[in-house]
C-alpha positions in Angstrom: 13.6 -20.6 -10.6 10.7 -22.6 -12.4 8.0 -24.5 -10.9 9.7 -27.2 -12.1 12.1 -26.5 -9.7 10.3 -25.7 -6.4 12.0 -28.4 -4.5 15.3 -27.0 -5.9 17.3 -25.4 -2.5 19.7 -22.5 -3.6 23.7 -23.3 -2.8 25.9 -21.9 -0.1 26.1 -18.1 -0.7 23.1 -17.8 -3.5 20.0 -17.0 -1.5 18.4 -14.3 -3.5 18.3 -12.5 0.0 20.7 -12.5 2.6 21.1 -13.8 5.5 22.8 -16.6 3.6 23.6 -18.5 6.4 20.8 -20.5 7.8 18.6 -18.6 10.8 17.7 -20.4 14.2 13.8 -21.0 13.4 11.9 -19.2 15.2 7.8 -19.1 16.0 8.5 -15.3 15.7 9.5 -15.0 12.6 6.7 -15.1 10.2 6.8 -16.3 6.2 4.2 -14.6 3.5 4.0 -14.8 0.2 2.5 -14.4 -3.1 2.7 -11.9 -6.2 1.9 -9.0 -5.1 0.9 -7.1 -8.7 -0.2 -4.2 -7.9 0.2 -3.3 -4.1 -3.6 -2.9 -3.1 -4.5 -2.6 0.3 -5.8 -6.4 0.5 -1.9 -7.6 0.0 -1.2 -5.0 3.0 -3.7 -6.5 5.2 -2.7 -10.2 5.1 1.3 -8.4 5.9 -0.4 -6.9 8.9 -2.0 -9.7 10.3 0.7 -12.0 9.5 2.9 -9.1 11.1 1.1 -9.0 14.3 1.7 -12.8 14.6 5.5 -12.3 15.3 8.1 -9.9 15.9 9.3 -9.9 12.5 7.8 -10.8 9.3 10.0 -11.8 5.6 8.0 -11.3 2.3 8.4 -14.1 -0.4 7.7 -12.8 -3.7 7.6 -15.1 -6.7 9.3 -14.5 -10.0 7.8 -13.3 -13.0 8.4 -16.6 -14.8 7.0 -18.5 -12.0 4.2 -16.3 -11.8 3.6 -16.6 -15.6 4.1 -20.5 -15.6 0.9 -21.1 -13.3 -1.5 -18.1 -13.1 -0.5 -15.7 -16.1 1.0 -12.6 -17.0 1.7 -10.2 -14.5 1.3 -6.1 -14.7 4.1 -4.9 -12.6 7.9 -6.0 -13.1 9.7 -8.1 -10.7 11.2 -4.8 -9.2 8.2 -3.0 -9.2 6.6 -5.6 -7.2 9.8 -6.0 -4.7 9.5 -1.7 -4.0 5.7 -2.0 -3.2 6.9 -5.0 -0.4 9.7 -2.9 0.9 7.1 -0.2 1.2 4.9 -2.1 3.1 5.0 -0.7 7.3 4.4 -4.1 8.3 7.2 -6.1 6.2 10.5 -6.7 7.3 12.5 -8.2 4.8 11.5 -9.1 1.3 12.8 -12.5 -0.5 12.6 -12.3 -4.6 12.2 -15.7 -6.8 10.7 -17.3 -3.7 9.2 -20.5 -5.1 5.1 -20.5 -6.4 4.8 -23.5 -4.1 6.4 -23.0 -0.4 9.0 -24.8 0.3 10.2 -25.8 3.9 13.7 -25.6 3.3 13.4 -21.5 2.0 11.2 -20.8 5.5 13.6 -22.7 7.3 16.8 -21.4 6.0 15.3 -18.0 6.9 13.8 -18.8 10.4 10.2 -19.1 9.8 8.7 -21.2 11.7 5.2 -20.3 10.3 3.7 -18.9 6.6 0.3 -17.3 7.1 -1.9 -16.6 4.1 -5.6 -15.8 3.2 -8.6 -18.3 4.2 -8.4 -19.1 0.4 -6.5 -21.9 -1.5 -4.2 -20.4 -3.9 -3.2 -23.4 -6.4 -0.5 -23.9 -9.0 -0.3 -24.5 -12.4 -1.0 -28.4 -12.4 -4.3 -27.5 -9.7 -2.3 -28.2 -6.3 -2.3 -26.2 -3.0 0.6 -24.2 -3.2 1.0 -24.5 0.7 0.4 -28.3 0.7 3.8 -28.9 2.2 3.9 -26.7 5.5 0.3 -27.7 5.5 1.8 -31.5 6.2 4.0 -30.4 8.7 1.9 -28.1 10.8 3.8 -24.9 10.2 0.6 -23.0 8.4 -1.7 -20.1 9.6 -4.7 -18.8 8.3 -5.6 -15.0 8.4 -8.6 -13.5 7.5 -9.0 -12.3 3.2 -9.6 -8.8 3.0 -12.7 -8.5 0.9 -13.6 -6.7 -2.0 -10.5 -5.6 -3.7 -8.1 -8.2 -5.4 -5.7 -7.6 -8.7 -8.4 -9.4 -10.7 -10.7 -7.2 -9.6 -8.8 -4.0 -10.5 -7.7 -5.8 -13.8 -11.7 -6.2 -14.5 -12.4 -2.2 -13.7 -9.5 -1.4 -16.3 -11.1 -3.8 -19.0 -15.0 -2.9 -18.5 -14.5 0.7 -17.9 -16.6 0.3 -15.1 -17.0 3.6 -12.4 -19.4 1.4 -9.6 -16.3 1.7 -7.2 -16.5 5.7 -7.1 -17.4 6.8 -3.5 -19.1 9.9 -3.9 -18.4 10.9 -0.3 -16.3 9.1 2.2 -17.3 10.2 5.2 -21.5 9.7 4.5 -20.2 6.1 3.5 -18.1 5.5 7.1 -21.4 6.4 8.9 -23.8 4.4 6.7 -25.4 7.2 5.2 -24.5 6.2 1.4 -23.8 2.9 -0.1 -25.9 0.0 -1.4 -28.0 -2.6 1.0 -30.5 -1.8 3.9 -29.6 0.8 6.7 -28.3 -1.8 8.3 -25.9 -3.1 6.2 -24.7 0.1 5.2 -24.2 0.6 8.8 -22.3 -2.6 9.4 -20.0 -2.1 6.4 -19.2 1.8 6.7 -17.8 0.0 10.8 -16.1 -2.4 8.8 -14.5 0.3 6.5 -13.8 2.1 9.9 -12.2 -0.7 11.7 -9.9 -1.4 8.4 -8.9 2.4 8.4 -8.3 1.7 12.1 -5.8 -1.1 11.8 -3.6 0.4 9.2 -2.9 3.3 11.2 -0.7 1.1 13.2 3.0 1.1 13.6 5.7 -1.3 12.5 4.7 -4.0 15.1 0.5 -3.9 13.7 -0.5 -3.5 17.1 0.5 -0.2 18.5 -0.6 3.3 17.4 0.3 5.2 14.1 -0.4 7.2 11.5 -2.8 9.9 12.1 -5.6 9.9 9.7 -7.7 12.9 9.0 -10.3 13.9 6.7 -10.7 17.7 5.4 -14.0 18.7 4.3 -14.7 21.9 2.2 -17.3 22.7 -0.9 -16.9 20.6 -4.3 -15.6 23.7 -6.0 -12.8 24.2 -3.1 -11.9 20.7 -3.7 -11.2 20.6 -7.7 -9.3 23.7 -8.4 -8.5 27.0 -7.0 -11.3 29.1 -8.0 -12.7 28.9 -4.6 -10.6 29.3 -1.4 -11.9 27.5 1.6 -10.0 26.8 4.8 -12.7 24.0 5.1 -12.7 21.7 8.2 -10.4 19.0 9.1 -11.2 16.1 11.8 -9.4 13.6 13.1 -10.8 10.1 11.8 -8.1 8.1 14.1 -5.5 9.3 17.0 -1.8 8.5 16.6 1.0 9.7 16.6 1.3 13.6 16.7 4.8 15.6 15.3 7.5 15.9 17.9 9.5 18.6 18.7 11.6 19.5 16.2 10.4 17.6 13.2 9.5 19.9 9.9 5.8 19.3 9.0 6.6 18.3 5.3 3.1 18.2 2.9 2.9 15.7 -0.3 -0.4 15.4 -2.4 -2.0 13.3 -5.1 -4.7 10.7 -6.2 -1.8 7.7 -5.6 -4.4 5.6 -8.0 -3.1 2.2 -8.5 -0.6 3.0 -5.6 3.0 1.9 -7.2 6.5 2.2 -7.5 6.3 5.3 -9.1 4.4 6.9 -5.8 6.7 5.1 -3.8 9.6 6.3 -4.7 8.5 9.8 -4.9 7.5 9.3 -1.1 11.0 7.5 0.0 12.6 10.3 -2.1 11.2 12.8 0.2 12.2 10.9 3.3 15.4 10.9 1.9 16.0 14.4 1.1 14.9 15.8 4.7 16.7 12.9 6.6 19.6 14.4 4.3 18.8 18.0 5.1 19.2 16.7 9.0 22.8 15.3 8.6 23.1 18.9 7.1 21.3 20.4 10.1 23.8 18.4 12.7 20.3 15.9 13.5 21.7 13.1 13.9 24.5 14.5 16.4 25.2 12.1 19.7 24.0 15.2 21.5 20.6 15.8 20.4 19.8 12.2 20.3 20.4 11.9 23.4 18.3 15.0 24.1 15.4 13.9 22.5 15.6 10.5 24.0 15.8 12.4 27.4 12.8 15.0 26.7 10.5 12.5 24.2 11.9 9.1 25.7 12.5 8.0 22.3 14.5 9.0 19.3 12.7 9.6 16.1 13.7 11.4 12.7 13.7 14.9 11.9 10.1 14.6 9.2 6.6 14.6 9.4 5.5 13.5 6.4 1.6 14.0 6.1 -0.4 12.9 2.9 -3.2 14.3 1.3 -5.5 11.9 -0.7 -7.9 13.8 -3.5 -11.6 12.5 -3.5 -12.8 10.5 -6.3 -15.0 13.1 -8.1 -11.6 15.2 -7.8 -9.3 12.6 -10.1 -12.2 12.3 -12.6 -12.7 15.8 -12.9 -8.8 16.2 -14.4 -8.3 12.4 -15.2 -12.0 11.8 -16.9 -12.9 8.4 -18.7 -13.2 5.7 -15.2 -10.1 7.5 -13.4 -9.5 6.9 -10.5 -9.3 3.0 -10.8 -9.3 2.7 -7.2 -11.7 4.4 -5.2 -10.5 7.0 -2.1 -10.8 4.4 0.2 -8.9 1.9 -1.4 -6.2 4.4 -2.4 -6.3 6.0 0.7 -5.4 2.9 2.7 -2.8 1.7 0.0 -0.7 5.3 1.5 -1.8 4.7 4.8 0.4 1.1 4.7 3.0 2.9 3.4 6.2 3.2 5.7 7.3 6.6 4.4 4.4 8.5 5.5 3.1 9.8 9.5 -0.6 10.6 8.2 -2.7 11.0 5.8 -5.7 13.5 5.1 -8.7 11.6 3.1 -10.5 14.4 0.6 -7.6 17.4 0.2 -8.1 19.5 -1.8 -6.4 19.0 -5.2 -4.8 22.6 -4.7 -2.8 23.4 -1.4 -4.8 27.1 -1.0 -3.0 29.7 1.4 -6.3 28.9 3.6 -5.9 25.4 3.4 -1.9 25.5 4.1 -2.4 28.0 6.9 -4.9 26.1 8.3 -3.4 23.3 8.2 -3.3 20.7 12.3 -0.2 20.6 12.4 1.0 24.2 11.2 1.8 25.4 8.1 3.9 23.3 6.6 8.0 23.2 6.6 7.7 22.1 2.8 5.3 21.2 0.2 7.0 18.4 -2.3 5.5 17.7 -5.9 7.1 14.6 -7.9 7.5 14.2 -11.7 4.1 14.2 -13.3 3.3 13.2 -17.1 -0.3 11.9 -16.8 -2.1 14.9 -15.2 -4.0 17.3 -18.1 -3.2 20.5 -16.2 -4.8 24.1 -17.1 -3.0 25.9 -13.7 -0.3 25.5 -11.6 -1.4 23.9 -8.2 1.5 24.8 -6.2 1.4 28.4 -6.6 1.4 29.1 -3.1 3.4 26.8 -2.0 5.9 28.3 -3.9 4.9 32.1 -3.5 5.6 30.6 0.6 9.1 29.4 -0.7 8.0 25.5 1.0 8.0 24.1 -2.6 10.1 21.3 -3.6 10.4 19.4 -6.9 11.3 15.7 -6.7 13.3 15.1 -9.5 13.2 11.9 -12.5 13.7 8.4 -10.9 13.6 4.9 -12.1 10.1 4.0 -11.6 8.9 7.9 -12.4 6.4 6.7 -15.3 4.6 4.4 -13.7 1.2 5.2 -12.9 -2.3 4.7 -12.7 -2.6 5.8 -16.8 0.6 3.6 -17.6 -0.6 0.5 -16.0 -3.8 1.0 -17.6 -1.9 0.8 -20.9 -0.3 -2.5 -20.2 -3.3 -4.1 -19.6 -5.3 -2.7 -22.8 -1.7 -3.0 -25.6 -2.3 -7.0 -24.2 -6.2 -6.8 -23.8 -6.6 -10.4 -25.0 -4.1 -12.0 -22.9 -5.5 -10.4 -19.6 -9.0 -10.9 -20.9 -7.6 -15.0 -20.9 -6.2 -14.1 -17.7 -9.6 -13.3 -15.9 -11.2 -16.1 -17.6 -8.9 -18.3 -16.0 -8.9 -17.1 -13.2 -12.9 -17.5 -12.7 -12.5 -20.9 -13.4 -9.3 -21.7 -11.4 -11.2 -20.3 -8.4 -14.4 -22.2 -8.5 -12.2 -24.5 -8.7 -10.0 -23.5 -5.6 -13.1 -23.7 -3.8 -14.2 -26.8 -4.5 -11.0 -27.9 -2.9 -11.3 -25.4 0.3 -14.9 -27.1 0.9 -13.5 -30.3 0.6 -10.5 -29.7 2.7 -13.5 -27.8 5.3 -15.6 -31.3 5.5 -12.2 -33.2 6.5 -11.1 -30.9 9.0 
């Protein structure tokens, strides 16, 4: 599906997603849509927002041929891009080859009444708004652009080798006490960084509770490697929702730079295996259910997946050159979005210590899970422990199991010049994009 074929409607039965049969529109269900190469926390927040509009929420992503025909090449496959969507807490259904310009028939035959996107124009290859026609027809909201990240952005980090995103400390940077500016604007962005942190750690609807986030703070040495053993101090950045009775505290780590397919599949692996071991461990029984609706007055799996992001300084000491590519923030809200986790811990250490395990908020874990890993230099075996504890378990090869932060990196550099093209495009598509949002500001 082309862009010389946006107005094209699919026939009876080929929908790239079902429902095939047309759904009753309703002001409920939400449209969004857009590329989505590489899943940064910016796509997340317009899902939220648009998510918190309506009770459900469907994901148009556009094809790479589409994508190619009027803004360039992308990084990430087609399916790449359709697993970081499905990911995504806030999405409920996601719709592939959804046209580059929007077209009322696909958000009607779906039951959108509205599409929501950024307080940007996003035009297409011949320098039209791609939401021109549910702009006519009054079915188009405007949420707020998350600032400072965007795939070009990344794409230029990549390209310049550029470390100005590293946050040295996280927590100094919440309160204002690092960062660039005046006192005062360090203070009113570390809020802002707060407030984002805030909403992600929100459940499915975007408006109730969440994830629990945490941070863990210890000595730089405790951090990198397992020379030094700290239990080091963990506080609770934002209240959600604690483990219920029953549920195995279950413990993944990693940088997740770039978050992708490859770390999400390694985390929906790992919900997949314990909800497995609880069909094994009679779980998901008629009896206990209705036990732990009676005690907990809800249901709820048997995992408690929490996730430990490593600090910046961390990645760079293994990964070196301008590793990570995102900065702990960024990465740390790209996990926090995602569905198969229950919390995160900003700064773990990049070795689960007996201190740090035995120490840990919620217990020591029920299981510590590693995925395949081909891009880490390693000297030592972090998981020691966790395996001298017999809580280790190995994730084993998947589809997307080489994609990572160092393999997406090499896309971009083996086609340097056409991304380079890409950027340069881009600047001048945008200034020209706001030209037209001024414009379309003055007539409003």
């Amino acid at each position: 599906m082309t862009n010389n074929s946006i107005l094209t409607v699919p026939f009876p039965g080929h929908w790239p997603a079902d429902p095939q049969k047309d759904v009753e529109i309703s002001k409920d269900r939400i449209w969004i849509d857009g590329c989505f190469d590489f899943s940064h926390h910016g796509h997340a927040g317009a899902m939220l927002q648009a998510r918190q509009l309506g009770q459900s929420l469907l994901v148009g992503i556009h094809s790479d041929e589409e994508i190619m025909d009027n803004k360039g090449p992308t990084v990430m496959t087609l399916n790449e891009r359709i697993s970081a969507v499905d990911a995504c807490r806030w999405s409920t259904l996601s719709i592939p080859h959804a046209p580059y310009v929007t077209s009322l028939p696909w958000i009607s035959h779906y039951g959108c009444y509205y599409v929501v996107h950024g307080d940007d124009i996003t035009s297409d290859g011949g320098g039209e708004d791609c939401y021109r026609y549910v702009k006519a027809a009054g079915r188009f909201l405007v949420v707020k652009r998350t600032p400072g990240i965007s795939t070009t952005d990344l794409v230029g980090r990549m390209l310049l080798c550029t470390k100005t995103h590293f946050i040295k400390s996280l927590t100094r940077v919440l309160s204002g006490e690092e960062g660039s500016g005046s006192v005062e604007e360090r203070k009113r962005e570390g809020e802002e960084m707060r407030q984002r942190i805030r909403d992600y750690a929100t459940d499915e609807s975007g408006l109730r509770p969440g994830p629990i986030v945490m941070s863990w703070n210890a000595s730089t040495s405790a951090m990198e490697d397992h020379v030094v053993e700290e239990p080091g101090v963990f506080s609770t950045m934002v209240n959600g929702n604690a483990p219920k009775p029953g549920q195995r505290i279950v413990y993944v780590d990693g940088g997740f730079d770039l978050f992708s397919s490859g770390h999400i599949e390694f985390l929906r692996q790992v919900a997949q295996v314990e909800e497995a071991n609880g069909h094994e461990s009679k779980w998901f029984g008629d009896a206990a259910a209705k036990k732990r609706i009676a005690d907990a007055g809800e249901d709820y799996g048997p995992a408690y997946i929490v996730a430990g992001v490593h600090d910046d300084n961390v990645i760079n000491h293994w990964k070196g050159v301008n590793y990570p590519i995102m900065n702990i923030f960024e990465r740390g809200l790209c996990v926090l979005q995602c569905r198969y986790i229950n919390s995160i811990i900003f700064s773990a250490p990049f070795t689960p210590t007996a201190a740090y395990l035995t120490n840990f908020p919620f217990g020591t874990p029920n299981a510590v899970y590693h995925g395949p890993t081909s891009f880490m230099p390693l000297t030592y075996d972090p998981y020691t422990v966790a395996k001298a504890l017999h809580i280790y378990k190995q994730i084993g090869n998947h589809a997307f199991q080489n994609v990572n932060a160092g393999e997406i990196v090499q896309r971009i550099l083996k086609s340097r010049e056409m991304y380079e093209e890409r950027q340069r495009a881009k600047r001048e598509k945008t200034a020209v994009e706001q030209a037209a949002q001024r414009r379309e500001a003055i007539h409003l």
